[in-house]
C-alpha positions in Angstrom: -39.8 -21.5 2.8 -40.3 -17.6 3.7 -36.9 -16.5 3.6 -35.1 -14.1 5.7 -31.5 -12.5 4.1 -28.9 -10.7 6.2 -28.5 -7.4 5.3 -28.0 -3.6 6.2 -31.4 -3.2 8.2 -31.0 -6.8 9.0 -30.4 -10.4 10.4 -28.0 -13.1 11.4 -28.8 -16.7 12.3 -28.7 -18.0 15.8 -28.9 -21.1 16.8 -29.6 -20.6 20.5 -32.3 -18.2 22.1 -33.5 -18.0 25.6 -36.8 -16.3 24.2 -40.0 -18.0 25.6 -43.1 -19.4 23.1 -45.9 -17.3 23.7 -49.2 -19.0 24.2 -51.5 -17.2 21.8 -49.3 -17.6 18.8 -48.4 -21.6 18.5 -45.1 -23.4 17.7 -42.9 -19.8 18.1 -40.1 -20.2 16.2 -37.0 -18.1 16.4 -35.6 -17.9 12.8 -32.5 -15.1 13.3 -31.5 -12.6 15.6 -29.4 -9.2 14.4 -28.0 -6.3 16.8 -31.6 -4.7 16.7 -34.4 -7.1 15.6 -35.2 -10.6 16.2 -37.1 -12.8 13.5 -39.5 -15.2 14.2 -42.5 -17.7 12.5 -45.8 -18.9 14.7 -48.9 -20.7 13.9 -52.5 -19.1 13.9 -55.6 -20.1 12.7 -54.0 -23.0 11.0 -51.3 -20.8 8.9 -47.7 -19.8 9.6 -47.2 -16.1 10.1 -43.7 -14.1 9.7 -42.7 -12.0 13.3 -40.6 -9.5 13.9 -39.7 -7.7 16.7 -37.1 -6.4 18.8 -34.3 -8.5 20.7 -33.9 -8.4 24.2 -31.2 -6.0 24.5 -33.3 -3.5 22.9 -36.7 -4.2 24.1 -36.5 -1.8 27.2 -35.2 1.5 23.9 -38.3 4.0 23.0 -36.7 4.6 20.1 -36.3 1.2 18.7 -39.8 0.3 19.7 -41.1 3.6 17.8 -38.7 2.4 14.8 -40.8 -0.3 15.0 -43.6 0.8 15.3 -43.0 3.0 12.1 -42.5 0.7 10.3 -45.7 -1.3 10.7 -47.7 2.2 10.3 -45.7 2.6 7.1 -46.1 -1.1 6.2 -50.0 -1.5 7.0 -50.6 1.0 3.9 -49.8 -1.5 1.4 -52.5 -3.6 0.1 -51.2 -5.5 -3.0 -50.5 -9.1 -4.1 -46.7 -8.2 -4.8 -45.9 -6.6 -1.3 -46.0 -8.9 1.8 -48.8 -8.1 3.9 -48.4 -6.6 7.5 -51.6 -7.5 9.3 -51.1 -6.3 12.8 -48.7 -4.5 15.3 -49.3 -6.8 19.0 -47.8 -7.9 22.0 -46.5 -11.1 21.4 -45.4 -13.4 25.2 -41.6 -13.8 25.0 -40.9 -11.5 22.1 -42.9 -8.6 22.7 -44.1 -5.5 20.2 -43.8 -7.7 17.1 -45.6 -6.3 13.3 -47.1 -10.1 12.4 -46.6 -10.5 8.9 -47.7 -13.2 5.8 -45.7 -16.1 5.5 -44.6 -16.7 2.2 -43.1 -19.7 0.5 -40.7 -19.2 -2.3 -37.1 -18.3 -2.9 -35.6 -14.9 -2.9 -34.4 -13.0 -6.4 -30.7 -13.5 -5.0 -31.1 -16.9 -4.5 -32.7 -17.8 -8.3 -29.9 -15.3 -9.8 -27.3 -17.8 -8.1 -28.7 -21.1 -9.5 -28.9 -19.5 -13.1 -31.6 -21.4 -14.2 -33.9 -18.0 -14.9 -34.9 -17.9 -18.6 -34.3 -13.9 -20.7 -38.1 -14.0 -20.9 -38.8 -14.9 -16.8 -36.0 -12.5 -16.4 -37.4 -9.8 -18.3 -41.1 -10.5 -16.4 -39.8 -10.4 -13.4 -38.0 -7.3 -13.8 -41.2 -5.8 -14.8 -43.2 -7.1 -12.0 -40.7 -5.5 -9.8 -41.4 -2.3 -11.4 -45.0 -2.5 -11.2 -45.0 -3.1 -7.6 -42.1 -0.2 -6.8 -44.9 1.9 -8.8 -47.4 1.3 -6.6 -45.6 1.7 -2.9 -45.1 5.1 -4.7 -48.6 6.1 -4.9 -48.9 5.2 -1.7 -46.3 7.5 -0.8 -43.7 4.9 0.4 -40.0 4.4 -0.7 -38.3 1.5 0.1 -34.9 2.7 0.5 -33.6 -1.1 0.5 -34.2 -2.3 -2.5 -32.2 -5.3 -3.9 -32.4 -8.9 -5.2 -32.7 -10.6 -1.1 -35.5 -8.7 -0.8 -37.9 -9.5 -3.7 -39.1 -13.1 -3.1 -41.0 -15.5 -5.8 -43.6 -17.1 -4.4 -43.4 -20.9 -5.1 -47.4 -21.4 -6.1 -47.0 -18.7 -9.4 -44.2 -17.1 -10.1 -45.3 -14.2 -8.6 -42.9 -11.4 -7.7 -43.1 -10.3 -3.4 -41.5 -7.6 -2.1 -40.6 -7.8 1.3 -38.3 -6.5 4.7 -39.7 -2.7 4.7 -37.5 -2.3 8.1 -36.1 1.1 6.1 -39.1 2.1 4.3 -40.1 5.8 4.7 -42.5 8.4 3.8 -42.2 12.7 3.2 -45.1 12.8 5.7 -42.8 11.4 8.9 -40.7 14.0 10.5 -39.2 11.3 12.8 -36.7 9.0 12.8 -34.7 9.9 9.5 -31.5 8.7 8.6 -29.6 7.6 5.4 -29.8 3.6 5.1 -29.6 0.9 2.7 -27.2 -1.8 1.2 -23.8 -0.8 -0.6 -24.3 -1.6 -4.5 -28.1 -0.5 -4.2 -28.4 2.7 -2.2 -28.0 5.9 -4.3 -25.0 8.2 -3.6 -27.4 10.6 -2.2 -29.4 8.6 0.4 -26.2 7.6 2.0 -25.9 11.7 2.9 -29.1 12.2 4.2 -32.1 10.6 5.6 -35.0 12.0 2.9 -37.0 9.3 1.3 -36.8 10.2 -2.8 -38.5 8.3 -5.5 -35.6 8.4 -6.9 -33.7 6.5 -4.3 -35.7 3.5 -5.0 -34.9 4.4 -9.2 -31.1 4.1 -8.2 -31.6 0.9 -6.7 -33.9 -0.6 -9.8 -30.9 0.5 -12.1 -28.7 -1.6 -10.2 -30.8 -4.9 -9.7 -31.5 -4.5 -13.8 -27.8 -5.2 -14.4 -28.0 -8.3 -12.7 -31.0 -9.3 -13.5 -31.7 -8.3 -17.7 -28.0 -7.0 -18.7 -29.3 -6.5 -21.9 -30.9 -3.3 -20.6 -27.6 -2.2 -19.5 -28.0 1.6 -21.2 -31.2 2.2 -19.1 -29.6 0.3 -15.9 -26.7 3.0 -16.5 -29.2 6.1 -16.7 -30.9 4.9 -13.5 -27.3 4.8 -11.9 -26.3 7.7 -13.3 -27.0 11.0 -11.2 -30.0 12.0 -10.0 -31.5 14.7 -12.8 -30.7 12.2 -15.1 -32.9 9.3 -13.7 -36.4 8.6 -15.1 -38.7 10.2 -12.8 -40.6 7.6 -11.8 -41.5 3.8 -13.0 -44.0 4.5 -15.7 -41.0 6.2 -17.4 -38.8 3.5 -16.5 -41.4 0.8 -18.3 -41.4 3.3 -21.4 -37.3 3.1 -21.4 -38.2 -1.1 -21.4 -40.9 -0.8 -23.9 -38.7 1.4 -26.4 -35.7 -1.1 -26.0 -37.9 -4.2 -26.5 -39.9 -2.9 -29.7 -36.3 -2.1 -31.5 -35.3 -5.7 -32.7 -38.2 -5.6 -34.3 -38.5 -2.5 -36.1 -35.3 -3.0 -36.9 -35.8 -6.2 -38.7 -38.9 -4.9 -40.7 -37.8 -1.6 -41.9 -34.6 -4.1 -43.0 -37.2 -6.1 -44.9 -38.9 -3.2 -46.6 -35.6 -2.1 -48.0 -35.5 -5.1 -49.3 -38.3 -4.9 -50.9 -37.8 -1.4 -52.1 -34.2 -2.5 -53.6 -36.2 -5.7 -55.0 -39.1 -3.7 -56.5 -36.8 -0.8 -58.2 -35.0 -4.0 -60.2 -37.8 -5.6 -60.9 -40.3 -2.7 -61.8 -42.3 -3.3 -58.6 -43.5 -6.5 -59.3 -42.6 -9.6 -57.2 -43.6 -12.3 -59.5 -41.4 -10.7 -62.3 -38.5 -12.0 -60.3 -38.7 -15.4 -61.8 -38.4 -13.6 -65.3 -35.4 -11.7 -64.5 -33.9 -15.1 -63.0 -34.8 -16.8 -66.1 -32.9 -14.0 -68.2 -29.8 -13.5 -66.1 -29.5 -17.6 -66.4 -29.5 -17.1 -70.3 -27.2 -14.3 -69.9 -24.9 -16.7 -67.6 -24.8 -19.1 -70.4 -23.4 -16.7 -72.9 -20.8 -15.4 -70.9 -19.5 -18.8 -69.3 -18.3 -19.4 -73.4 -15.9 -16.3 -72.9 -13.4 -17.3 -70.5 -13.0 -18.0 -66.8 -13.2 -14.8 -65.3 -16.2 -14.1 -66.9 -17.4 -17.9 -65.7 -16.3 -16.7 -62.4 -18.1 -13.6 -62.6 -21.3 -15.5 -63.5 -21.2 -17.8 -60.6 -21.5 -15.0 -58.5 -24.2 -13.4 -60.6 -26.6 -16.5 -60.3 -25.6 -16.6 -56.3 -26.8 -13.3 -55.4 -30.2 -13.3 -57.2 -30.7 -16.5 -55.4 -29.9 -14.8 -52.4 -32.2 -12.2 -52.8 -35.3 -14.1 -53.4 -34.7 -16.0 -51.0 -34.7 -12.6 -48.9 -37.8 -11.7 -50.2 -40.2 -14.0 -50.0 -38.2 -13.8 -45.9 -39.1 -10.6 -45.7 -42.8 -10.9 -47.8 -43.1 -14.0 -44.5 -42.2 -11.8 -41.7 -44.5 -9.0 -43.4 -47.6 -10.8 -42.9 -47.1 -12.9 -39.8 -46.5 -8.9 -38.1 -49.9 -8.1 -39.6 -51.8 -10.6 -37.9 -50.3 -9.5 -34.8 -51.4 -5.3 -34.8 -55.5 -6.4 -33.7 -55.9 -4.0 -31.0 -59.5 -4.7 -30.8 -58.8 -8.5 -29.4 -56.8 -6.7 -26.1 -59.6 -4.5 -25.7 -62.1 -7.4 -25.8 -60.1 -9.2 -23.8 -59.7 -6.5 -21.2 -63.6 -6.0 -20.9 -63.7 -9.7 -20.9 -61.5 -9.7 -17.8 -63.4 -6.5 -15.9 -66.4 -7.8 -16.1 -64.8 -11.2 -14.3 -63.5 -8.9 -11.8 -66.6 -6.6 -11.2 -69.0 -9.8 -11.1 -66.5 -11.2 -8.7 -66.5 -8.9 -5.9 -69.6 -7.8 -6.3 -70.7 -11.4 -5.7 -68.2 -11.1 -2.5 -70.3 -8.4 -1.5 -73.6 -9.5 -2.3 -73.0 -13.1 -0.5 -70.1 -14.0 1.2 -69.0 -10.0 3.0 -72.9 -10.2 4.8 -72.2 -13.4 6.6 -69.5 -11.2 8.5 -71.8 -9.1 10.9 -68.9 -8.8 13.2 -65.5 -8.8 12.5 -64.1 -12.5 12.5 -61.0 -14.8 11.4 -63.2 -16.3 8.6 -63.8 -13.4 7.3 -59.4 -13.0 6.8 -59.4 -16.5 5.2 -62.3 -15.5 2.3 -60.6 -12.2 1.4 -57.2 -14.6 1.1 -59.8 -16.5 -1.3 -61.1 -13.2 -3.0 -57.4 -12.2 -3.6 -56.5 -15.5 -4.9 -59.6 -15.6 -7.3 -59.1 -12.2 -8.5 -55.2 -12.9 -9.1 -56.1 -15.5 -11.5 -58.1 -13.7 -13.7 -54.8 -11.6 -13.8 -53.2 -14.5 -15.1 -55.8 -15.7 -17.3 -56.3 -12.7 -18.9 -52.3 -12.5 -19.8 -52.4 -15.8 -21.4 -51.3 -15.0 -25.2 -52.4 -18.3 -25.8 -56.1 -17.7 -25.5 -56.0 -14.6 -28.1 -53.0 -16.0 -30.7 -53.0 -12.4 -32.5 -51.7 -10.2 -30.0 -48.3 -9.8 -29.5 -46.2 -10.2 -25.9 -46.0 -6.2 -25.5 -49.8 -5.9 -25.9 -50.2 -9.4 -23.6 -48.0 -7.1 -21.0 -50.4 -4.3 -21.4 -53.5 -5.6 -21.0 -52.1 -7.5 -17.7 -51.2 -4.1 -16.5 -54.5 -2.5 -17.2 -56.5 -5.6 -15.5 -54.7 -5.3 -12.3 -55.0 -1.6 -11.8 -58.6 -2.2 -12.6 -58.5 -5.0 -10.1 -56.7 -3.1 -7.6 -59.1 0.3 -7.9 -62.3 -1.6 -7.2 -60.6 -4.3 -4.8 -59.6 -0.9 -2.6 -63.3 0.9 -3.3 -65.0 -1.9 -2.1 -62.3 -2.5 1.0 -62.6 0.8 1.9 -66.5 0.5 2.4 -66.3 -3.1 4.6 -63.4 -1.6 6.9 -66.0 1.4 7.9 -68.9 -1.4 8.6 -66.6 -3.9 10.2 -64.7 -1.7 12.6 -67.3 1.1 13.1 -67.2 0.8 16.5 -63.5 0.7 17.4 -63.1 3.7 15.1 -66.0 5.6 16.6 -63.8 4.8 20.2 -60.1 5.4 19.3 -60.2 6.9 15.7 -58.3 3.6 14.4 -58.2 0.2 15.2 -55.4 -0.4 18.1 -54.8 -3.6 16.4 -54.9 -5.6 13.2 -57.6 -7.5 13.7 -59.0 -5.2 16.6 -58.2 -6.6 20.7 -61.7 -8.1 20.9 -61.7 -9.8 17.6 -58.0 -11.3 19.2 -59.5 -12.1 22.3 -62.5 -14.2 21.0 -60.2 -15.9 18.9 -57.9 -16.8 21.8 -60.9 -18.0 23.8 -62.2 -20.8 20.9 -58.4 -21.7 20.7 -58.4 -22.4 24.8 
């Protein structure tokens, strides 16, 4: 189920409300109540929505319905799969201004770092995904000042990392309404002085979900914690530190095995079949000197043990030397990733071509097939990051050519959005500059007439 978590900005369960089910949205159901907001679910064109709005003590405050309001025109900027969608700002009966959010069904970060059950390699995905997603309410200009494992949700359908509750999200471009705010053990030292929103804020907070989530990152968790000219600078940086610390094992282990195979080649003259030789002769040589006495026995015992060892070293190492050299084909990832764009392109250009021109006006249909367009495009995401499908590249260039199909998925998704926003609401834009509401009041309206 979508879940909500107490916290700073946040809510507290009651089990008794006086609030009053509003007719347009169906089966209103109050979820928690906190000093400030109220959290409810309702039922809409046959899915569950998330609402949340003010409680009745401060319904009647201009400042906490602007709070609220701020936050939906802060929220409403965010178009990705990993951030919970905020879909309109509207008067709902018995709860009033309310932003109407996605429902989504899954448990929070919190919640799966309790059970324990979270593999190193889901952790480590995860942790990434989080990243990613930070990364991109940071092009958008946002920080989320609140960042911490209650409010990062994984969706039950995929695995798929949401990050949600943006109730103390902010941006450099609102002069309003600023104050420090976040959770102890996530908010920086700094954002607890002032009220600025600072990418690195949100860097502090990534530092300190790492150490619960990957510990064996705990020297880049620490820099991220550390004080603020210290931090990485933003999440690209931060992926680097990741990518650095992941590739290490591994060069570790084959620059070991080239020593190796220096050391073996300097005794040997270079040549590995020659080892077998030099076994043969040290055998011949063990012989002679076991007739001696029993030191010298002793002595040979340990002769005969270590040029056992080291072949059996070398043809290790000669194994791990060409298993890594079927795994450096960087022209598969790029095959893959053109592969994947042309998926993608063909995808939403069909969208466009067929299913976007049904839609003359704006209507709820026309919600439910971008939901399908999303869902579509998401999978070849996934598809594309199978390592299976392309056996010679390894996880780190799997990762990469993940993170290179979504931003290519994400840049056209938002061309081609951009375009069907100006057709669909044309009108309402020409009249008020914006839509007043997410769908617009008339698209609300015709909807609440086919539901009476």
């Amino acid at each position: 189920m979508n879940e909500i978590i107490e916290s700073e900005s946040g809510f507290i369960a009651s089990s008794d409300s006086d609030f009053e089910v509003g007719a347009d949205m169906m089966d209103v159901e109050i979820l928690h109540i906190s000093k400030i907001n109220v959290i409810a679910r309702g039922r809409r064109y046959g899915r569950w929505w998330l609402l949340k709005g003010l409680n009745e003590q401060c319904r009647g405050s201009s400042v906490d319905r602007r709070r609220l309001q701020k936050e939906f025109e802060i929220h409403s900027r965010l178009l990705d799969p990993g951030v919970v969608r905020a879909v309109g700002f509207e008067e709902i009966k018995g709860l009033g201004p309310c932003v109407v959010e996605e429902w989504v069904e899954g448990k929070t970060l919190s919640e799966l770092l309790q059970d324990g059950k979270l593999s190193k390699k889901e952790r480590r995905r995860i942790m990434r995904e989080i990243i990613n997603i930070v990364g991109y309410i940071h092009s958008r200009g946002v920080v989320h000042r609140d960042l911490k494992p209650s409010n990062i949700m994984i969706r039950d359908a995929r695995g798929g990392v949401v990050l949600i509750d943006f109730g103390l999200a902010d941006t450099g471009d609102y002069a309003e309404l600023k104050q420090g705010a976040g959770t102890p053990g996530y908010i920086s030292p700094e954002q607890m002085h002032d009220g600025g929103a600072e990418v690195s804020d949100d860097i502090y907070s990534l530092g300190a979900i790492m150490k619960e989530l990957c510990p064996e990152y705990r020297g880049i968790a620490a820099r991220c914690t550390g004080s603020a000219n210290k931090r990485p600078k933003d999440t690209a940086r931060l992926l680097k530190s990741l990518d650095r610390h992941d590739r290490m094992p591994k060069m570790i282990w084959s620059l070991s095995g080239v020593a190796v195979l220096v050391a073996l080649g300097v005794l040997t003259g270079g040549y590995i079949n020659s080892l077998n030789v030099a076994t043969q002769e040290a055998q011949e040589k063990v012989m002679a000197l076991s007739e001696t006495n029993l030191r010298q026995k002793r002595q040979v015992a340990e002769l005969t043990d270590s040029l056992t060892e080291m072949i059996a070293r070398m043809k290790r190492t000669e194994e791990e030397m060409n298993r890594e050299g079927r795994y450096t084909n960087s022209e598969s990832r790029k095959q893959a990733y053109l592969v994947a764009c042309r998926k993608i392109d063909n995808t939403i250009y069909n969208f466009n071509k067929n299913v976007f021109p049904m839609f003359k006006e704006i209507q709820p249909a026309f919600y439910d097939s971008l939901d399908v367009l999303h869902e579509k495009l998401q999978y070849i995401c996934d598809h594309a990051y199978d390592i299976g499908r392309f056996p010679e590249l390894k996880e780190s260039d799997a990762a990469k050519l993940y993170e290179e199909v979504k931003t290519h998925y994400l840049t056209r998704l938002g061309a081609y959005f951009n375009v069907w926003e100006a057709i669909l609401y044309a009108n309402e834009i020409r009249e008020n500059g914006m839509p007043r509401t997410w769908p617009p009041k008339r698209v609300l309206d015709e909807m609440e007439k086919k539901e009476m």
